[in-house]
C-alpha positions in Angstrom: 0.0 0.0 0.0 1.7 3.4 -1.2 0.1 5.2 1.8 1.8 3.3 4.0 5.0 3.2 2.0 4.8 7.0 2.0 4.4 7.3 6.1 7.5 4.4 6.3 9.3 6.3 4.3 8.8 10.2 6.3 9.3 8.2 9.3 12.9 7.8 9.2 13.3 11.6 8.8 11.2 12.7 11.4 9.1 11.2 14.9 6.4 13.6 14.5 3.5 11.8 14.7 1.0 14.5 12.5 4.0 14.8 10.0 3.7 11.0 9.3 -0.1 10.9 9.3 -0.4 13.2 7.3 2.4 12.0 4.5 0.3 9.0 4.3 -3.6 11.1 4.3 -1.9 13.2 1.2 -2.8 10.4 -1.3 -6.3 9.7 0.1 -7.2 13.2 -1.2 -5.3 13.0 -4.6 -6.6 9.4 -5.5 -9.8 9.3 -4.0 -13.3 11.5 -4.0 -12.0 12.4 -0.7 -11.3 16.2 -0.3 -9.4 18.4 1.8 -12.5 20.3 3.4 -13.5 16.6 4.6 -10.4 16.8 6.1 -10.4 19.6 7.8 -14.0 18.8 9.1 -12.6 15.5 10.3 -9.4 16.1 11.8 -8.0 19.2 13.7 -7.1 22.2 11.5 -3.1 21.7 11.9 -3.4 18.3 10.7 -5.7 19.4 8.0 -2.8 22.4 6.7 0.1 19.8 7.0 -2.2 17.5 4.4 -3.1 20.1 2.0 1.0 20.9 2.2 1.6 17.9 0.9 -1.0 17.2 -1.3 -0.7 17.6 -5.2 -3.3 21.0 -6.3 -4.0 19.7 -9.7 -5.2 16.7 -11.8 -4.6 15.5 -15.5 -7.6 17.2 -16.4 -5.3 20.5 -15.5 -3.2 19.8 -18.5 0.4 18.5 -19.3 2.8 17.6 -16.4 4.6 21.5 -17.0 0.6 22.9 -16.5 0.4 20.5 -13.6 3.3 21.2 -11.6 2.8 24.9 -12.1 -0.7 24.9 -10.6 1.2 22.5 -7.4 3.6 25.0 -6.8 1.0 27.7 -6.9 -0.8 25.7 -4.1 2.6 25.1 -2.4 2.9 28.9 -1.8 -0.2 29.6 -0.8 
């Protein structure tokens, strides 16, 4: 499971506990229907920012993968 692989893999850089949730929460909201206003409604609003941090803005629908990363940095800084 990538999630997993994901939260493995931020765990050998850091023991915080939200910073590894939410590495492996990132990819619920990119792959699923799931969004990041559920998240925020379910989980505290520090966990929710750390999530949307992480979490990829745009979609293939956005374009090519220059269009796309353009639109994630946008998100990145905001």
């Amino acid at each position: 499971m990538y999630p997993q692989a994901v939260a493995e893999t931020v765990s050998s850089v850091s023991d915080d506990p939200a910073t590894i949730a939410a590495a492996g929460l990132h990819h619920v909201v990119e792959d699923t229907p799931v969004t990041l206003k559920q998240v925020k409604a379910k989980f505290r609003v520090e966990f929710s920012r750390l999530v949307s941090d992480v979490t990829n803005a745009s979609t293939a629908a956005d374009g090519n993968r220059v269009k796309r990363k353009a639109i994630d940095r946008q998100h990145s800084k905001s």
